[in-house]
C-alpha positions as semicolon CSV with decimal commas, in nm:
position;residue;x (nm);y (nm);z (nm)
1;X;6,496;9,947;4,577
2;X;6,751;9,902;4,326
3;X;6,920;10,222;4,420
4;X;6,948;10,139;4,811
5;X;7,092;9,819;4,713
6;X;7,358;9,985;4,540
7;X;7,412;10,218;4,788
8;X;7,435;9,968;5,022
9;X;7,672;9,752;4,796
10;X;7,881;10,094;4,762
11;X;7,934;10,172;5,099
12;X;8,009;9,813;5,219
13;X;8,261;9,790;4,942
14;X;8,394;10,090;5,117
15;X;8,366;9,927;5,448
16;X;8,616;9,643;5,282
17;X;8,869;9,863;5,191
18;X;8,871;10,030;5,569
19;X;9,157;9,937;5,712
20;X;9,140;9,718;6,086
21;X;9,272;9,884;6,362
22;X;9,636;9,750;6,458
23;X;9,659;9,536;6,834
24;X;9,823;9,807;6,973
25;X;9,588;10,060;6,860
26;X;9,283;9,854;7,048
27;X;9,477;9,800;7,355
28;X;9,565;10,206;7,363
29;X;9,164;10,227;7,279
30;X;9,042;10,001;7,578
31;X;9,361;10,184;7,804
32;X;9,238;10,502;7,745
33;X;8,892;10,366;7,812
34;X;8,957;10,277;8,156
35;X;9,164;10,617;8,203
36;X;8,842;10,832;8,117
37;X;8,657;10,634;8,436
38;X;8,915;10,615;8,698
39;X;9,067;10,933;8,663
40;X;8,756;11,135;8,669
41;X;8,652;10,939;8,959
42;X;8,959;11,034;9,152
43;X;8,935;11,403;9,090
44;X;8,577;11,405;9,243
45;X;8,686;11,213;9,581
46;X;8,685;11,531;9,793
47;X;9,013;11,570;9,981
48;X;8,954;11,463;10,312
49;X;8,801;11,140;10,165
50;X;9,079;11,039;9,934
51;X;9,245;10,836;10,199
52;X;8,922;10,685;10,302
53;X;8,864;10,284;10,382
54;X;8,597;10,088;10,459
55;X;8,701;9,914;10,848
56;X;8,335;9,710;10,959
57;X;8,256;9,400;10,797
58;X;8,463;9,198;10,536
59;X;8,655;9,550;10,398
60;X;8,854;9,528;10,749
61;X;9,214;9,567;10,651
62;X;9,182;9,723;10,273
63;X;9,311;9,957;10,098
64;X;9,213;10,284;10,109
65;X;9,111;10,469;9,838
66;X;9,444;10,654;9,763
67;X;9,645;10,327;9,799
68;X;9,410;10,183;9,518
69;X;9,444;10,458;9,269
70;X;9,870;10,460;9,380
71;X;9,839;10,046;9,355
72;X;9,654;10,095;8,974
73;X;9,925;10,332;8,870
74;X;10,172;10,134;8,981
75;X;10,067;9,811;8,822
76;X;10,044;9,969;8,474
77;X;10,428;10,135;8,500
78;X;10,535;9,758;8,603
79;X;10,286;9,561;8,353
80;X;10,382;9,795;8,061
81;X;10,721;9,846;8,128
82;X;10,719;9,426;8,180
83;X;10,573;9,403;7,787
84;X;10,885;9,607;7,703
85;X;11,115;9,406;7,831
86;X;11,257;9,700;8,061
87;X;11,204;9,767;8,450
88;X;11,003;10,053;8,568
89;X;11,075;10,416;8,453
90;X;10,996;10,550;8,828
91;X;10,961;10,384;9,194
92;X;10,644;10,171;9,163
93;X;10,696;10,114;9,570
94;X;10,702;9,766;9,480
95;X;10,300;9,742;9,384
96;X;10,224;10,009;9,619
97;X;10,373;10,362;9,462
98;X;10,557;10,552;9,598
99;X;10,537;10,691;9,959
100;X;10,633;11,036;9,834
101;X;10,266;11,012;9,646
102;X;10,030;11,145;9,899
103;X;9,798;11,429;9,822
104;X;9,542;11,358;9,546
105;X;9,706;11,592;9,305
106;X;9,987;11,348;9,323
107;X;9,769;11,054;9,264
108;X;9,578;11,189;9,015
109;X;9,950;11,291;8,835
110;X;10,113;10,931;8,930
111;X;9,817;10,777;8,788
112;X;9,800;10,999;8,438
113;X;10,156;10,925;8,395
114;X;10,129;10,560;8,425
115;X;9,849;10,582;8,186
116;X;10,042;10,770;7,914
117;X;10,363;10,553;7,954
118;X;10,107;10,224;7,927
119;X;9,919;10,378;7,633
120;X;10,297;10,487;7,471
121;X;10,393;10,098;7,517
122;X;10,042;9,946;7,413
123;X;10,041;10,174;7,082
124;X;10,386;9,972;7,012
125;X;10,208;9,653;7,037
126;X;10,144;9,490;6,659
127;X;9,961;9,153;6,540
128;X;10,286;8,995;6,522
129;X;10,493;9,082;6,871
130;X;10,100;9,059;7,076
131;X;10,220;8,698;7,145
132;X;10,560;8,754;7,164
133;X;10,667;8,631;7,505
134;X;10,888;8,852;7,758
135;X;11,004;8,786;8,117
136;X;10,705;8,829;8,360
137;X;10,742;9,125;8,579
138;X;10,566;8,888;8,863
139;X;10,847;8,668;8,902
140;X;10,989;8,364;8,724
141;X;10,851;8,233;8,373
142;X;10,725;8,440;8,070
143;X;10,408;8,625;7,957
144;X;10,305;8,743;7,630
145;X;10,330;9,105;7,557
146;X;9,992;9,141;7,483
147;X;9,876;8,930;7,789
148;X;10,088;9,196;7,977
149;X;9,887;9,452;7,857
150;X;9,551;9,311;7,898
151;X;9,666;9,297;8,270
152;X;9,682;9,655;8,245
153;X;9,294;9,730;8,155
154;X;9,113;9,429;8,331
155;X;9,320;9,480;8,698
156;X;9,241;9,859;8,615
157;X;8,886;9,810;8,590
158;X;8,891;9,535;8,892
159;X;9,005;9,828;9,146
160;X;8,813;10,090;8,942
161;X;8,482;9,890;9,075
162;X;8,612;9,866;9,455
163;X;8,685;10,253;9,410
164;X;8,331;10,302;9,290
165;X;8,204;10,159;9,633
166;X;8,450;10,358;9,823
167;X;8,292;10,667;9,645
168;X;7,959;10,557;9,673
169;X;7,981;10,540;10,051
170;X;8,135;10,882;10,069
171;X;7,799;11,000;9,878
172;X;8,033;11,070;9,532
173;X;7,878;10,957;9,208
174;X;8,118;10,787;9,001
175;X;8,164;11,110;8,742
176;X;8,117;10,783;8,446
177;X;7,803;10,751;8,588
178;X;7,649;11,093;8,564
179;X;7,363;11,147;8,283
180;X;7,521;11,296;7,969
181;X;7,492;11,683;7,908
C-alpha cells in the first residue's frame, strides 16, 4: 500500500511539472482533428459522385458535395487568414473556391492546403493574443483571433456532417467510421 501511494504521489508530482499545451497548440490539435475526418471522407467519394446533391425533399437547392468540401476549404483560408490580420493567400471564390477547383484531386489538394495554412496560423495562436481582437473577415466589427479559429473547426465539422449524409446516400461509409484494423 505504502509503495503504490508513493508511486502514485511520484508520478502525479511528475504530472505537475508537465507542461500545458499552448492555445495554439490545441486549436492545431482539434484542426488537424477535423482534417483526419473530412479529408478521408473526400478521397472515398467515388468520382462520378463527388459532385453529387440531394434535389427531393428539403435538400432542394444545396450544395453538392464538391461545393461543400471547396466551401470548407475556403472558409478556413478566409477565417485563418482573418485571425492574421491579412486577406486570403489564394482565390477563396468569395466562400465558394475557386471555379478552377473541379476534379476531386483538386478538392482534396484545395482542401489540404487550407488545412495546413489554418493549422500554420492556429500553431501561432498563444494564451495572450487568443483574445486579441482583429477585423472580422465577415464584414464590419471585430472578432477575436481565437474566436476566428474556433470558426475554423466547428463550421468544419457542421459541413463534415451534411457530407456524411451525402456519402451515406451514395452507399460510402464515412472512412472515420470504419472499425479499427
Amino acid at each position: 500500500m505504502i509503495k503504490t501511494l508513493t508511486a502514485l504521489a511520484l508520478l502525479s508530482t511528475g504530472c505537475a511539472f508537465a507542461q500545458a499545451p499552448s492555445a495554439g497548440r490545441i486549436l492545431d490539435n482539434q484542426l488537424r482533428g477535423v482534417q483526419n475526418e473530412i479529408v478521408p471522407l473526400v478521397q472515398a467519394m467515388p468520382d462520378a459522385k463527388i459532385d453529387f446533391a440531394p434535389t427531393t425533399g428539403e435538400f432542394k437547392g444545396v450544395r453538392t458535395f464538391s461545393q461543400q468540401a471547396k466551401h470548407v476549404a475556403a472558409v478556413l483560408y478566409i477565417v485563418a487568414a482573418g485571425a492574421k490580420g491579412e486577406k486570403p493567400p489564394v482565390d477563396t471564390g468569395e466562400e465558394a473556391g475557386p471555379a478552377s477547383v473541379k476534379t476531386k484531386a483538386q478538392i482534396v489538394k484545395f482542401l489540404n492546403d487550407a488545412f495546413t495554412y489554418a493549422r500554420a496560423v492556429a500553431d501561432g495562436i498563444t494564451g495572450e493574443s487568443y483574445s486579441e481582437m482583429v477585423a472580422s473577415p465577415f464584414g464590419s466589427g471585430q472578432m477575436a483571433k481565437g474566436a476566428l479559429m474556433t470558426i475554423a473547426v466547428s463550421h468544419t465539422f457542421d459541413h463534415y456532417g451534411q457530407m456524411v449524409v451525402y456519402a451515406r446516400m451514395n452507399g460510402v461509409i464515412p472512412p472515420a467510421s470504419l472499425p479499427s484494423k
